[in-house]
VMD Tcl script that draws the C-alpha trace (Angstrom):
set ca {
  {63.23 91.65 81.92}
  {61.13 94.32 79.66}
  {62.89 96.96 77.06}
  {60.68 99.61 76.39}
  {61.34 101.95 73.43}
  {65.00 102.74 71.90}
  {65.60 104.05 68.44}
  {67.67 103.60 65.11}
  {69.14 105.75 63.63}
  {71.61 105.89 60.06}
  {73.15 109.37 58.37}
  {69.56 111.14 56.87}
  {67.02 109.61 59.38}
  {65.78 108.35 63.20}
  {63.15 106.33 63.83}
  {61.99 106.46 67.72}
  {60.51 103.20 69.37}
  {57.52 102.31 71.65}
  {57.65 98.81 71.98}
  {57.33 97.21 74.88}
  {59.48 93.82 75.11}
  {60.01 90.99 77.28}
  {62.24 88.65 77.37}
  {61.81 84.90 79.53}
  {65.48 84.97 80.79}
  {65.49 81.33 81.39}
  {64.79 80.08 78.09}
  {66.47 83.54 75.96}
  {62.88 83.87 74.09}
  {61.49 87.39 73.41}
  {57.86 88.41 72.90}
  {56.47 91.55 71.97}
  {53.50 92.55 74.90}
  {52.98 96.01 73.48}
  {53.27 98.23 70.47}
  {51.86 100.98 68.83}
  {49.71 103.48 70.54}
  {49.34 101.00 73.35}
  {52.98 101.35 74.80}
  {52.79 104.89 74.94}
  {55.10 107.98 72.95}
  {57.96 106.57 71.75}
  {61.17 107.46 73.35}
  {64.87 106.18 73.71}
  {67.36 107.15 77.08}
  {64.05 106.02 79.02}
  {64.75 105.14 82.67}
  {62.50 101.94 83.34}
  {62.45 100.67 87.18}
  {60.01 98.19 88.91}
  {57.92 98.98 92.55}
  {56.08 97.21 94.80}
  {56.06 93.05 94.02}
  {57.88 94.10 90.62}
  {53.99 93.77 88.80}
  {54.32 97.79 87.74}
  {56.84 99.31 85.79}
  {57.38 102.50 85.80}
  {59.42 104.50 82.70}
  {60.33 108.13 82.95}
  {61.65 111.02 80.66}
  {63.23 110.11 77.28}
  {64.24 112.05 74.18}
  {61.00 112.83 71.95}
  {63.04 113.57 69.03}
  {63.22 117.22 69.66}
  {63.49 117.51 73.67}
  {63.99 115.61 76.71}
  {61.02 114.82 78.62}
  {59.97 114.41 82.19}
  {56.69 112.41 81.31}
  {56.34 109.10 83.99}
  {54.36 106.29 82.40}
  {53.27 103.23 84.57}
  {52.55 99.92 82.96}
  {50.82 97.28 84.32}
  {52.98 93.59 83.57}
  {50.19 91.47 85.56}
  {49.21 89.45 82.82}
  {52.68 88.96 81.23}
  {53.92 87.53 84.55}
  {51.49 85.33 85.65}
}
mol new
graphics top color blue
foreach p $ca { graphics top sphere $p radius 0.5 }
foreach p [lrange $ca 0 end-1] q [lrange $ca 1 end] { graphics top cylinder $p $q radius 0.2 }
display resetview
């Protein structure tokens, strides 16, 4: 399962997320595949689905911070799979 993004948020400030996480559901253990510029904008309310053999994920629209977006983003999980 991968979690891409999310925020935090407390009374003065948010912070927006672009992580890219996966977690090994048989064994509960998390690891951290991408971050930074690498996982793309940050976003949270991202819409994340797989296609094809479940190898590509796809994550569309999100909140910026300012606006809602309509941005698709594909990631490649190939080597995190394997």
């Amino acid at each position: 399962m991968f979690i891409f993004g999310g925020s935090r948020s407390d009374a003065k400030t948010e912070a927006l997320y672009n992580d890219l996480l996966m977690v090994d559901t048989s064994s509960c253990e998390w690891e951290s595949v991408l971050s930074g510029d690498a996982a793309g904008l940050p976003r949270r309310r991202r819409l994340g689905l797989t296609r094809g053999s479940g190898t590509r994920l796809l994550c569309f629209g999100g909140w910026d911070g300012g606006r809602t977006t309509d941005e698709l983003m594909e990631i490649d999980t190939t080597e995190w799979l394997s």
